[in-house]
C-alpha positions in Angstrom: 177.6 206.8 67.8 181.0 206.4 65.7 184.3 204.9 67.6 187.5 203.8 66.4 190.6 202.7 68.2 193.4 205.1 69.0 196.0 204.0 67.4 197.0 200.7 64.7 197.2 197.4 66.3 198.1 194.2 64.4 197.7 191.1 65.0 199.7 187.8 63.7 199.2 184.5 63.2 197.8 181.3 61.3 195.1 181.8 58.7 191.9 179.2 59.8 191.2 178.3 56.1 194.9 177.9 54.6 197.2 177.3 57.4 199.3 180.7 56.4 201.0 182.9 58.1 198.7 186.0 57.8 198.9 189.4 60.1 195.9 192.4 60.3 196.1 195.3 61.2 193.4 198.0 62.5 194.0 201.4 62.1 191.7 204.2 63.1 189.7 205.9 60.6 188.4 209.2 59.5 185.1 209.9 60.4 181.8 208.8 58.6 184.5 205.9 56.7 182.9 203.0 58.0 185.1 199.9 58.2 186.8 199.2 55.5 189.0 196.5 54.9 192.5 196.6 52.1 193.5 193.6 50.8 197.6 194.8 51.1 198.5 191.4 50.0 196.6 191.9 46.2 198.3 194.2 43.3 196.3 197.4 43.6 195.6 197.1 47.5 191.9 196.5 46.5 189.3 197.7 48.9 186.1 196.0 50.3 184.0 198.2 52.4 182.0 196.0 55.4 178.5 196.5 54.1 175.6 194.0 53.5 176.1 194.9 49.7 179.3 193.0 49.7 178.1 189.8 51.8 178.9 186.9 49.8 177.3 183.7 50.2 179.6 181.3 52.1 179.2 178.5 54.6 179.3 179.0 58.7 181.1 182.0 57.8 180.7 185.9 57.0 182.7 186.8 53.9 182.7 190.4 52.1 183.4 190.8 48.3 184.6 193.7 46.0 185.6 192.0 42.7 188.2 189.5 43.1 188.8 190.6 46.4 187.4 188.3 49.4 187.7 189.0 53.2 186.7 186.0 55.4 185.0 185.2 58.8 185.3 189.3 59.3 182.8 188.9 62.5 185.4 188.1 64.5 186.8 192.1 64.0 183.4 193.4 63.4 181.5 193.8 66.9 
């Protein structure tokens, strides 16, 4: 069973590892996408889809990799 959320929806605030202001937002996707996360911040808006192929080894933490890119402690959006 696939399901997204209706429309975008970001959130704001402090980011647990650097102290930044940060902000994320979750848009729905096209069908059979997956999630997929896009570093917006980076030059190229690089891309790092959520699968176990791109689970990085980290400490008390879930992190996913594509390249350079890094998303961290993603199982707090993942459920």
């Amino acid at each position: 069973t696939q399901r997204t959320v209706a429309g975008p929806v970001t959130i704001e605030g402090f980011g647990l590892f650097t102290g930044s202001s940060v902000s994320a937002t979750i848009r729905p996707a096209e069908e059979d996408s997956g999630v997929v996360f896009v570093r917006s911040d980076l030059p190229g808006r690089p891309v790092v889809q959520a699968t176990v192929s791109h689970v990085a080894d980290a400490p008390r933490r879930t992190v996913l990799t594509s390249g350079e890119a890094r998303v961290e402690t993603v199982e707090h959006c993942l459920g």
